[in-house]
C-alpha positions in Angstrom: 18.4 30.5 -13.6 16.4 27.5 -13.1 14.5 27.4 -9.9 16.9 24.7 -8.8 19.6 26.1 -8.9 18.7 28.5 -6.4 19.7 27.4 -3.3 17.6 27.6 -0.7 14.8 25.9 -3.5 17.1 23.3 -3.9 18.0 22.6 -0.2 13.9 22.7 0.2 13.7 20.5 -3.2 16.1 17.8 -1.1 13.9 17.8 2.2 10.8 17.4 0.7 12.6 14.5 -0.8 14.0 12.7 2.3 10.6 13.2 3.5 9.2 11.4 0.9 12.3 8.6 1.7 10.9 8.6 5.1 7.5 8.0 4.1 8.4 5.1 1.2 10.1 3.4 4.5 7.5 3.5 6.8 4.9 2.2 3.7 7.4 -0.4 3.0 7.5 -1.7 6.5 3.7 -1.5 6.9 3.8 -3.8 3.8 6.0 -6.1 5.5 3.9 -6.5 8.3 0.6 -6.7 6.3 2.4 -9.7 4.1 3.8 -11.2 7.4 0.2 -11.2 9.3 -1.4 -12.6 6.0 1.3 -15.4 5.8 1.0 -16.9 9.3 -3.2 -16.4 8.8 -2.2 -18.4 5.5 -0.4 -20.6 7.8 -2.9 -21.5 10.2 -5.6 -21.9 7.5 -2.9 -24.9 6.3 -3.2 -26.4 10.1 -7.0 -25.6 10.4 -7.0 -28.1 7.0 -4.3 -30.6 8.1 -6.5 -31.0 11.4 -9.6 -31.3 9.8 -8.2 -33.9 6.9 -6.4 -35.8 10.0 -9.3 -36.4 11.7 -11.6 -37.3 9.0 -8.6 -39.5 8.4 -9.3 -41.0 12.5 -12.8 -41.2 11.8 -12.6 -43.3 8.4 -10.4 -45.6 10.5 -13.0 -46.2 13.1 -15.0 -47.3 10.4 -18.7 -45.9 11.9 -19.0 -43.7 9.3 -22.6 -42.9 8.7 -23.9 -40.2 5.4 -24.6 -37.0 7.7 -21.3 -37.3 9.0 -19.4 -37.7 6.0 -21.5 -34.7 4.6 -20.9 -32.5 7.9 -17.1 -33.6 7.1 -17.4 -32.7 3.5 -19.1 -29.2 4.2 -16.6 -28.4 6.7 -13.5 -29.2 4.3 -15.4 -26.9 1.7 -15.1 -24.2 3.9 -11.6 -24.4 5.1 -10.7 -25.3 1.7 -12.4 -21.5 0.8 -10.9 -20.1 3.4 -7.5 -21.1 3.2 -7.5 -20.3 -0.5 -8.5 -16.7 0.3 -5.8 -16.6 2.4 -3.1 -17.6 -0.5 -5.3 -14.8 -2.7 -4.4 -12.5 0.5 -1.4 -13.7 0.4 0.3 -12.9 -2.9 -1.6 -9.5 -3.2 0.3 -8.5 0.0 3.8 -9.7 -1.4 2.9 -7.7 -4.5 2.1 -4.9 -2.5 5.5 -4.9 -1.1 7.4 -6.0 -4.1 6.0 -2.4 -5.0 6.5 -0.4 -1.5 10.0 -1.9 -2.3 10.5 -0.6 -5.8 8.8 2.8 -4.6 11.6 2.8 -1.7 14.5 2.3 -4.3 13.2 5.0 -6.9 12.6 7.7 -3.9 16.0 6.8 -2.5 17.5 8.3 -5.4 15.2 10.8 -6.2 16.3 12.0 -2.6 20.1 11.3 -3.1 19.8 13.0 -6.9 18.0 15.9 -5.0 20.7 15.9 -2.4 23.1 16.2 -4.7 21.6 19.3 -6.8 21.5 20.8 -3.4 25.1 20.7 -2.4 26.2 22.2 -5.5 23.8 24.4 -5.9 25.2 25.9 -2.6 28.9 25.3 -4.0 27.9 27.4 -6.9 26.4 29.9 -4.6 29.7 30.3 -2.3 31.6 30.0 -5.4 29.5 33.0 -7.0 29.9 35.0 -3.8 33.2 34.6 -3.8 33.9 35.8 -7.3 31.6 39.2 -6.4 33.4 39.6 -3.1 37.2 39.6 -5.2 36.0 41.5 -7.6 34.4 43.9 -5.2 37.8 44.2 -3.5 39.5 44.6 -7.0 37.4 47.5 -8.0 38.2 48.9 -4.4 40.4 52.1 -4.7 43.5 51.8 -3.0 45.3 54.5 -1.4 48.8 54.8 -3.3 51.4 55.8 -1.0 53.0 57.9 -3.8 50.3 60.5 -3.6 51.0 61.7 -0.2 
């Protein structure tokens, strides 16, 4: 008999299981939130460079552009333009990261539905097997015949 097929090891087999569900879940959501935080700093980065680009945009209207200026402006987009491409980099390793907490929660949801279901019959086969002992138990039983007395 495989251990298994016992039933109190397969009952334990299936709650260690759902445990494991539990914990894919949680990771999963934590991966959520870690995407969802690095997509809004994504987004703000975007702003931080639409403001900076709009008022280099004001300033090159005014037309009193001088050389430092232009290369305080310059520096400046250099940095947000780092900084807002970290952000993307940040980005789509958190979606990866939870395109995989998502995977991991779909393979431990069936593990733990397989490992429910070995459970359940292990315990039918159980009942089942202590059923069978109990009739034949009772079979094997001598029964007074009335004929003898």
């Amino acid at each position: 008999m495989t251990q298994r097929s016992r039933p109190e090891t397969a009952r334990m087999i299936a709650d260690i299981r759902r445990l494991q569900l539990q914990r894919a879940v949680s990771d999963s959501a934590r991966a959520r939130v870690a995407c969802d935080l690095a997509a809004e700093r994504f987004d703000r980065a975007v702003v931080a460079r639409d403001a900076h680009v709009d008022a280099w945009r004001q300033a090159a209207d005014g037309g009193s552009l001088s050389i430092p200026f232009l290369d305080n402006f310059a520096c400046a987009f250099d940095k947000i333009a780092s900084e807002l491409e970290a952000e993307r980099e940040t980005v789509h390793r958190q979606r990866q990261a939870f395109e995989a907490s998502k995977q991991a929660l779909v393979q431990f949801d069936q593990l733990a539905e397989r490992a429910e279901d070995d459970a359940t019959r292990a315990d039918r086969r159980h009942r089942q097997r202590l059923e069978e002992r109990r009739i034949f138990e009772r079979e094997m039983k001598p029964y007074p015949f009335t004929e003898d007395r």
